[in-house]
N, C-alpha and C positions, 0 to 999 in steps of 0.2 A: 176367579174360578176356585172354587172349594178341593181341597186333596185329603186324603185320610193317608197318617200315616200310621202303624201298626209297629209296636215296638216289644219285646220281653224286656222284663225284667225279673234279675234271682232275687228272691226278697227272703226274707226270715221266714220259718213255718209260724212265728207267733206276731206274722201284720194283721191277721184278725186282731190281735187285742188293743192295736193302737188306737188312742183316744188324747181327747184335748187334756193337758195335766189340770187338775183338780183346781189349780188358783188360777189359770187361764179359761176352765168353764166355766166359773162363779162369775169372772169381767164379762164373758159374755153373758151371761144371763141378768146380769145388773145392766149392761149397754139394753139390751134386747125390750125387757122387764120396764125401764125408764120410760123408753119409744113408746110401747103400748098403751102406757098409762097415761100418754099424751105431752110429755115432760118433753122439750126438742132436744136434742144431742147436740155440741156444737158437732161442728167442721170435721176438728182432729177428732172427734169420740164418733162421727158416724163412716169417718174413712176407716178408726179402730175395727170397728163392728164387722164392717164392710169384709175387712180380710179375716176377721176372726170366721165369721161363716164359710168364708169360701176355703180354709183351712182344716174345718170341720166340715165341710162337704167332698173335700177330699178325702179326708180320713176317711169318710163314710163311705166312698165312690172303692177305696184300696181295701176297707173290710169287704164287699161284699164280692167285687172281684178276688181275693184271697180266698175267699169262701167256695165260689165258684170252681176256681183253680184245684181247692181241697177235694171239691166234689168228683171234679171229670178225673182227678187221677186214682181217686178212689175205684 
């Protein structure tokens, strides 16, 4: 059976600007960029990838709830 749990957290006013650091967006877009091109990633390079997106899809998931958060208290 499925449960939602619902939590706060006090985050910084400035977790909108968090983002992958610059030499960690370049490996992903070189992992990512490889794939497409049809080139295969081993193992370790597509388990890399793996968490790099879901790292940057968090980022992306706490920018936009940040955003959200900025708007309703506004």
């Amino acid at each position: 059976m499925a449960h939602t749990i619902q939590f706060r957290l006090h985050a910084p006013g400035d977790l909108g600007k968090f983002r992958l650091p610059a030499g960690v967006q370049r490996r992903l877009n070189e992992l990512l960029d490889r794939q497409d091109q049809g080139t295969p990633l081993t193992a370790a390079e597509r388990r890399e990838a793996e968490g790099l997106v879901e790292l940057a899809e968090m980022l992306s998931l706490l920018k936009l709830r940040a955003s959200g958060a900025q708007t309703a208290a506004a």
